[in-house]
N, C-alpha and C positions, 0 to 999 in steps of 0.2 A: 686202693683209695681208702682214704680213712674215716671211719663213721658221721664226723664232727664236716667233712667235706659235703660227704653223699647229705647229711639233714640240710646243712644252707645253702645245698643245689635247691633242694627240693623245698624248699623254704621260699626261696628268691623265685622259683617258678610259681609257687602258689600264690603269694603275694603279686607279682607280675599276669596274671591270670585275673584275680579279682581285681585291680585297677585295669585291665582289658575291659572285664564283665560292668564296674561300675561305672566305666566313662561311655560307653557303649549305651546302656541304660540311661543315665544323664543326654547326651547326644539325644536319643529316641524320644525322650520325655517332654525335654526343654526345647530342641532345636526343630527336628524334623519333625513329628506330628503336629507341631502350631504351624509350620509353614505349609503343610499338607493341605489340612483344615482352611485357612487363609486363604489357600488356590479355587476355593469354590470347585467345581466338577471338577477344574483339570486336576485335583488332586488325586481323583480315582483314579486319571491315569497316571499319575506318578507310582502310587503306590500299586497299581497291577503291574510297573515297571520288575518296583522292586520284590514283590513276591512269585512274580511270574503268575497271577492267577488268571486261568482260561474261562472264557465267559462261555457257557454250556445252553444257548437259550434252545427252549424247546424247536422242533423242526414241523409246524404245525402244518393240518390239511391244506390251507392256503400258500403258503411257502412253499411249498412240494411243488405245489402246479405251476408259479412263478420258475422253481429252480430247474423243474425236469428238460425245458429245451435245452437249458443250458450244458446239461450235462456231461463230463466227459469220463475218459476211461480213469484217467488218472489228473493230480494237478489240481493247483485252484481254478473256480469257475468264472474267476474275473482277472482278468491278466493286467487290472492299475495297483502300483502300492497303494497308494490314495486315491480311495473312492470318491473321497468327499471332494476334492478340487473337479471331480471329471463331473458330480454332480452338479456342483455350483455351476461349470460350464453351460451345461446346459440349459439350467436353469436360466441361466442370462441370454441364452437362446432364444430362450423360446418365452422371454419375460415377465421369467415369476420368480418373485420372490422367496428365496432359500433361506431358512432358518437353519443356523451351523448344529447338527446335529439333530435337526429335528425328526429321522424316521424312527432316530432312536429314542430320543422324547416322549412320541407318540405309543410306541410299542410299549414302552414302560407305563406310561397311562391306560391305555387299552387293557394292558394284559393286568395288570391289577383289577383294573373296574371288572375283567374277565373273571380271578379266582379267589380277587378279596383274599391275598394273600402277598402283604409285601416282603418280609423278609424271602417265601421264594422269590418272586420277581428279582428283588436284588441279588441272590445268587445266580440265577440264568442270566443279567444284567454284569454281572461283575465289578457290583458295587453293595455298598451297605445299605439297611434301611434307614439310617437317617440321611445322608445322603438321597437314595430316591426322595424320602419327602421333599427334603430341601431345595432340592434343584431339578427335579425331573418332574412328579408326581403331577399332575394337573385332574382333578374329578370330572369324572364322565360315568355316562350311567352303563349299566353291564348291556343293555337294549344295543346301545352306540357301540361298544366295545364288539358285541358279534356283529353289525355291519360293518365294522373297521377292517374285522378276520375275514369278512367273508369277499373281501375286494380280493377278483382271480383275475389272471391274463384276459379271457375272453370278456368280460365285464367292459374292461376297458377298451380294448379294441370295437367292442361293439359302441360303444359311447362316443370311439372317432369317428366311425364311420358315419354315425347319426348327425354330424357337425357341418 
């Protein structure tokens, strides 16, 4: 093959490469980050769609005691895809009013007002800190924050049984 072939192979591939890179970037800038942003919350789940990021929240003293009955050898601990219809379910059960996502709302408010740190919280959240402020964050004092942590299984049962 002849020199003059091999450079406007290679020529056509670099050029074909940076219009890949440039419309790609255009695309991201112009198209999809405004319609991200525009979705309010659900855009956090678009974009943990597309980067696949796993939300890591810590596994505190209270959650333990909630998860230990549950637990098995292997497998997830809740056998619904969607938790959130099985909760609304019930919730209309037993006639109270479900806020769509609200344990997670609250968690994100609690556990801020907890370590007065929101860039972590949004990482254990699997979202940003402008985002929490914007749509999650609600101010509560750290006092409320540890009675929120400190609601355990037995708490509650004891409080049916008092009814």
């Amino acid at each position: 093959m002849n020199a003059t072939y091999v450079f406007l192979l290679a020529r056509f591939i670099h050029v074909v490469a940076g219009v890949a890179w440039a419309g790609a970037l255009v695309f991201i800038t112009v198209i999809l980050l405004p319609a991200i942003r525009g979705a309010g919350p659900a855009g956090g789940s678009v974009m943990d769609q597309i980067v696949r990021v796993r939300r890591l929240p810590p596994i505190l003293p209270n959650l333990k005691k909630w998860l230990k009955p549950l637990k098995k050898d292997k497998g997830p601990i809740c056998d619904y895809v969607n938790t959130t219809k099985q909760l609304l379910k019930v919730a209309e059960t037993a006639g109270v009013t479900w806020k769509h996502n609200g344990l997670r709302h609250s968690f994100i408010s609690y556990r801020v007002a907890a370590i007065a740190d929101v860039p972590r919280v949004a990482d254990e959240a699997g979202n940003s800190p402008q985002i929490i402020r914007q749509h999650y964050l609600k101010r509560v004092t750290p006092a409320l924050a540890r009675k929120w942590f400190a609601i355990q299984p037995t708490q509650m049962e004891k409080s049916h049984e008092n009814k």
